[in-house]
C-alpha positions as semicolon CSV with decimal commas, in nm:
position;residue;x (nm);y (nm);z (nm)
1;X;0,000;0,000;0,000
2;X;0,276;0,265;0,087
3;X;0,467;0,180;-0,209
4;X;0,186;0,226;-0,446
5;X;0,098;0,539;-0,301
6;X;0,435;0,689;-0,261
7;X;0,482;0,605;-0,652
8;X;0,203;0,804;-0,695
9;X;0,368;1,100;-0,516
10;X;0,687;1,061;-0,731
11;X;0,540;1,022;-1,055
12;X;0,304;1,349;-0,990
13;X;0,615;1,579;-0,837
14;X;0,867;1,462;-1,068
15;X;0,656;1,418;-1,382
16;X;0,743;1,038;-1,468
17;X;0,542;0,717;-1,522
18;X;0,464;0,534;-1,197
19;X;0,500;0,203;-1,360
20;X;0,847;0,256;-1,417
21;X;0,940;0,346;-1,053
22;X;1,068;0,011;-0,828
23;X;1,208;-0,027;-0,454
24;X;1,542;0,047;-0,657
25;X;1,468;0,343;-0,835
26;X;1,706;0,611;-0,655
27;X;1,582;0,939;-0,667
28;X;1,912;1,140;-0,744
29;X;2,068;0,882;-0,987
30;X;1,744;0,780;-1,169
31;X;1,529;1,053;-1,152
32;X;1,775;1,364;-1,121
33;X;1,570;1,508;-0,815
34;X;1,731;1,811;-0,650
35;X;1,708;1,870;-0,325
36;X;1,363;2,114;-0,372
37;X;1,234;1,804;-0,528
38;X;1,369;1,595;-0,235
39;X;1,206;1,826;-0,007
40;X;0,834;1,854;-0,211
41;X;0,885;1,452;-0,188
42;X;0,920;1,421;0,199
43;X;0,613;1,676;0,232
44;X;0,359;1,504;0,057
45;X;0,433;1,181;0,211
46;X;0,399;1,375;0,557
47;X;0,063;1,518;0,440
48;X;-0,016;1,154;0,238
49;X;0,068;0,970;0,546
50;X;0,008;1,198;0,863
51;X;0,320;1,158;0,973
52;X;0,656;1,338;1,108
53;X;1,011;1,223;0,897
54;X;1,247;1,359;1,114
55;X;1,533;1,597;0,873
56;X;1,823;1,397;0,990
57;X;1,604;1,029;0,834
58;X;1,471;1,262;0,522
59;X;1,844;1,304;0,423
60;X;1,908;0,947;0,428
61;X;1,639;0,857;0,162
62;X;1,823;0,749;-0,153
63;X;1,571;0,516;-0,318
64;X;1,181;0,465;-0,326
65;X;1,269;0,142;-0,144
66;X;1,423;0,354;0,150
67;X;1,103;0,598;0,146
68;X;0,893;0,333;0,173
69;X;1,081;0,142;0,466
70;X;1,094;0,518;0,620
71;X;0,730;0,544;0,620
72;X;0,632;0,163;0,768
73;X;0,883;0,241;1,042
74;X;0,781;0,614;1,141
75;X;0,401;0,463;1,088
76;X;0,466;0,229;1,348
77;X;0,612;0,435;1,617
């Protein structure tokens, strides 16, 4: 479920096709997000999600994989 919403809050900010976003996809590397793209990123899935990312974990986020791990944990604190 997180994954297939969080592809949907890629695909919209960065303007590419959901179906070609995996755990692997990293965001710099594969999708040449900036950091203002970084940051619209870790807001939506706050707002998405209803919950806090902490800037120090937000910073760590490479891949889709690692946003998606991000938001089970912080969801289950």
């Amino acid at each position: 479920m997180e994954f297939e919403k969080l592809k949907q809050i890629v695909a919209e900010i960065l303007s590419v096709d959901p179906r070609e976003l995996t755990e692997e996809t990293n965001f710099i590397d594969d999708l040449c997000a900036d950091s203002l793209d970084l940051y619209q990123v870790i807001q939506e899935i706050e707002e998405t999600f209803e919950i806090a990312i902490p800037e120090e974990e937000a910073e760590k986020i490479k891949t889709v994989g690692e946003a998606v791990e991000l938001i089970r944990k912080t969801r289950n604190e």
